[in-house]
C-alpha positions in Angstrom: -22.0 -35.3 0.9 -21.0 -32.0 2.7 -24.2 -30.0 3.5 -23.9 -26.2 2.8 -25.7 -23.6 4.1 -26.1 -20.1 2.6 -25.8 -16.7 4.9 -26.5 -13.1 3.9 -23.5 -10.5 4.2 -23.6 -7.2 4.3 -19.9 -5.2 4.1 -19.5 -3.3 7.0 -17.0 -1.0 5.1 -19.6 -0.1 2.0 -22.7 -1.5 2.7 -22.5 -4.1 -0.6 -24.5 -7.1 -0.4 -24.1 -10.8 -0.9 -24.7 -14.5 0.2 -21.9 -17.0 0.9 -21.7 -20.8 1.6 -20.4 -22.3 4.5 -20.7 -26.2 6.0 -23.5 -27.4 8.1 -21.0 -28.5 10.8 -19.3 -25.5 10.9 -22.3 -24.2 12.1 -22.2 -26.2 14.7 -19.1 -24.2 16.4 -21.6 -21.4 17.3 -23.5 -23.5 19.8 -20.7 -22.3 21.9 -20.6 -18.6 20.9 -20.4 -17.2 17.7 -18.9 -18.8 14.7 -16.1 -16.1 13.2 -16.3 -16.4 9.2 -13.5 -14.7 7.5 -14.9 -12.8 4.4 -11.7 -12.2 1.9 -11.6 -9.8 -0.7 -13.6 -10.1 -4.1 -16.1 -12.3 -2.0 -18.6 -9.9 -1.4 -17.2 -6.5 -2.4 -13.4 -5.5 -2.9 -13.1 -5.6 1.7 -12.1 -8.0 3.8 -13.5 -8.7 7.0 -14.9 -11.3 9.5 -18.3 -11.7 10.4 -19.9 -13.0 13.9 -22.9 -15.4 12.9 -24.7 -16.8 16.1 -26.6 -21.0 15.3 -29.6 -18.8 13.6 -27.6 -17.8 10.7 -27.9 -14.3 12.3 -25.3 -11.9 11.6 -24.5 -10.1 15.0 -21.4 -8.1 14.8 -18.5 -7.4 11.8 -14.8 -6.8 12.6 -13.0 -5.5 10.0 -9.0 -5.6 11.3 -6.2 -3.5 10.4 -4.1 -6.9 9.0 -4.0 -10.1 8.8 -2.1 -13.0 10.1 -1.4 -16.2 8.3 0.7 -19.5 9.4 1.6 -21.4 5.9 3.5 -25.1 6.9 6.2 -25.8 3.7 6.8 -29.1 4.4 9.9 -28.4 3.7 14.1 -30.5 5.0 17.4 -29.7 4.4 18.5 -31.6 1.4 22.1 -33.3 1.0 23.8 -30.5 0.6 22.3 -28.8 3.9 20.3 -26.1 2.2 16.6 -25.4 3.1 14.4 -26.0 0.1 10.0 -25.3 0.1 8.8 -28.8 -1.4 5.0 -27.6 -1.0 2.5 -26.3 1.3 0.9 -29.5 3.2 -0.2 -29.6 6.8 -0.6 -25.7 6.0 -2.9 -24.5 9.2 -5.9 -23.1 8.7 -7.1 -20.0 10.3 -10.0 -18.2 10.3 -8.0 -14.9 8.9 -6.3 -17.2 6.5 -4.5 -15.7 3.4 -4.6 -16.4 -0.4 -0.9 -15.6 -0.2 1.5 -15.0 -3.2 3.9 -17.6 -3.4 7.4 -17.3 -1.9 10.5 -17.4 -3.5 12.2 -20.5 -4.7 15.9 -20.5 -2.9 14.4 -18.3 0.1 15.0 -20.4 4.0 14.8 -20.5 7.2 15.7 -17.1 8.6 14.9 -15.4 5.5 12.1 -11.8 5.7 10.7 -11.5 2.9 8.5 -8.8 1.5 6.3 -8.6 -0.8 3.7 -6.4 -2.7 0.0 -8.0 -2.7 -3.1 -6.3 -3.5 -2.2 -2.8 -2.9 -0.8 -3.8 0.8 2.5 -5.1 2.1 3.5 -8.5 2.3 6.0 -10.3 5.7 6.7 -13.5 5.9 9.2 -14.9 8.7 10.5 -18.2 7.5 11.6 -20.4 10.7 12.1 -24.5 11.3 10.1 -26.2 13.6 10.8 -29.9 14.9 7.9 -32.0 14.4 7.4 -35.1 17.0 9.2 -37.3 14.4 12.3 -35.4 15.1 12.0 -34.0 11.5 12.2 -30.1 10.7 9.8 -28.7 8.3 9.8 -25.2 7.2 7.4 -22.6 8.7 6.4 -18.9 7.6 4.8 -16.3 9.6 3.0 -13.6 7.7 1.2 -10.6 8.0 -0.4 -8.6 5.7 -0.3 -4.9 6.1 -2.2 -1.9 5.4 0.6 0.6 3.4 0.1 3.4 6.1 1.5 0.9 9.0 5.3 1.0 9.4 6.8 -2.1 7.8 10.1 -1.6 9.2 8.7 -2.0 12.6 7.2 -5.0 12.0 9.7 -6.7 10.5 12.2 -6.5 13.8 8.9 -7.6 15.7 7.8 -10.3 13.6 12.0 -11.8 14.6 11.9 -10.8 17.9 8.1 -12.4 18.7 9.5 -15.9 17.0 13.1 -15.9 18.8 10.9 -15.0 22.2 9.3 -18.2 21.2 12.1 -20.5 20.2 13.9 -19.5 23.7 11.1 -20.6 25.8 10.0 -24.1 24.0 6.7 -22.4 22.7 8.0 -22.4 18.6 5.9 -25.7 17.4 2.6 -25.7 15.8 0.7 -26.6 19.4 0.8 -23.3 20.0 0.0 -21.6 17.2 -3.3 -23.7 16.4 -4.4 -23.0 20.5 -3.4 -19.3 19.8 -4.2 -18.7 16.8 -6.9 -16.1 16.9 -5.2 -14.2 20.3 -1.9 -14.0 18.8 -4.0 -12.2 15.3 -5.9 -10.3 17.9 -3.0 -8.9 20.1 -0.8 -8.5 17.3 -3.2 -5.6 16.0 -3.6 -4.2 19.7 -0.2 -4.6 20.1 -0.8 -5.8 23.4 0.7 -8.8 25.7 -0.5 -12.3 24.6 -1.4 -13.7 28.0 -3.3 -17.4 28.7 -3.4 -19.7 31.8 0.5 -20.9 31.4 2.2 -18.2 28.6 2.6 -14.7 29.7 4.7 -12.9 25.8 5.9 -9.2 26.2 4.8 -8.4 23.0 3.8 -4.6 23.9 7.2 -4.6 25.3 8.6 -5.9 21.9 7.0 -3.3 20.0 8.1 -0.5 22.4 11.7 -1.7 22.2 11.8 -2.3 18.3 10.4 0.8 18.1 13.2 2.8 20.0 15.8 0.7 18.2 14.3 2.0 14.3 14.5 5.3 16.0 17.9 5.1 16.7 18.4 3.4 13.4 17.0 6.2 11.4 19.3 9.0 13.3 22.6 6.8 12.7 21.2 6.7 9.5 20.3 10.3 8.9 23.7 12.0 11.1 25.2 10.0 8.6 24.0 11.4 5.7 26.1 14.7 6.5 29.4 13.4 6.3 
C-alpha cells in the first residue's frame, strides 16, 4: 500500500488555495534539498507551476516558468515496409514538468515538427530515433509547450538544431536526458548554455544563430513580396 501524504498549495499566480497528494517516499527526495512538485493546470486553479517543499511539508519557494518541456518515449520501429509507425507511449520518462500532452498524429515520424494547439498555448514536438542498448530504435519526441507571446518559429529551428548538436556528439540517448532533465528545462527558458562536469552545449549560441537565420528568412520573404 502506497502511503500518501497531503500538502497545502497556494498559487503564486492568483493566490487560490488547495491541498494535493503526493507519496511518502517522494518525500524522502527532500532530505537532500527540496522536493520540486509540478502543479499542472486545473489542479489547484487554472496555473501551472512548481512548488519547492522542504521534508516538513513546508512550502518554501514557487517557480512558475515561462514553458514547459516534456520527453514522451513511443516505443515505436520501422515496420516491413521501412516506415516509422507510434505503437504506444511505454518507457515514456517522467519529469517533474511533465505534460498531459495531446496525442500526436498517426502517420507522423522521425524528423517530423509538429505543432499543435493545446490549452490556449502552442504545442512542438521534435520526433527523433534513438538506439536503445538492444540495438533497437524506438521513436522519441521532444516537446515544449509555449506561451502564445514567444516566437514559435524560433523555436522550432532550435528545438532541430539542439537534437542534431546532440546526435553529432553521441549525447542523443535517454542517459542523458533523465541526468539532464531538469537543466536542459531550466536553460532552455534562460536560453543559456547547458554546461555539467563532461558536456559543454552552445545552446545560447543556437538561439543567437537561429535567430539571425528567421531574420533573414523574413526579409527574403518580405523583398519578395514586391515582385
Amino acid at each position: 500500500m502506497v502511503l500518501k501524504i497531503e500538502i497545502s498549495i497556494t498559487c503564486p499566480i492568483c493566490s487560490k488555495w488547495g491541498k494535493i497528494e503526493i507519496a511518502e517516499k517522494e518525500l524522502g527526495k527532500a532530505s537532500r534539498g527540496l522536493l520540486s512538485i509540478s502543479i499542472s493546470e486545473d489542479l489547484i486553479c487554472e496555473h501551472s507551476f512548481i512548488a519547492y517543499v522542504d521534508r516538513n511539508l513546508k512550502v518554501r519557494d514557487y517557480f512558475v516558468p515561462d514553458f514547459e518541456i516534456s520527453l514522451r518515449g513511443l516505443g515505436s520501429v520501422k515496420n516491413r515496409e521501412g516506415m516509422e509507425s507510434i505503437s504506444s507511449e511505454d518507457d515514456k520518462i517522467e519529469t517533474s514538468h511533465e505534460l498531459g500532452l495531446p496525442t500526436l498524429p498517426e502517420n507522423c515520424g522521425s524528423g517530423d515538427l509538429i505543432e499543435q494547439e493545446y490549452k490556449k498555448k502552442t504545442l512542438l514536438s521534435y520526433l527523433f530515433t534513438i538506439k536503445k542498448s538492444n540495438g533497437k530504435e524506438e521513436l522519441f519526441s521532444f516537446s515544449i509547450l509555449l506561451n502564445k507571446n514567444q516566437e514559435v518559429d524560433l523555436y522550432k529551428l532550435v528545438i532541430k538544431e539542439f537534437i542534431e548538436f546532440l546526435k553529432q556528439n553521441s549525447l542523443l540517448n535517454e542517459k542523458f536526458f533523465k541526468t539532464n532533465q531538469k537543466l536542459i528545462y531550466k536553460n532552455f527558458n534562460d536560453k543559456t548554455d547547458i554546461e555539467t562536469e563532461n558536456i559543454f552545449i552552445p545552446l545560447s549560441n543556437i538561439f543567437k544563430s537561429k535567430k539571425k537565420e528567421l531574420k533573414k528568412l523574413r526579409m527574403e520573404e518580405l523583398k519578395g513580396s514586391f515582385f
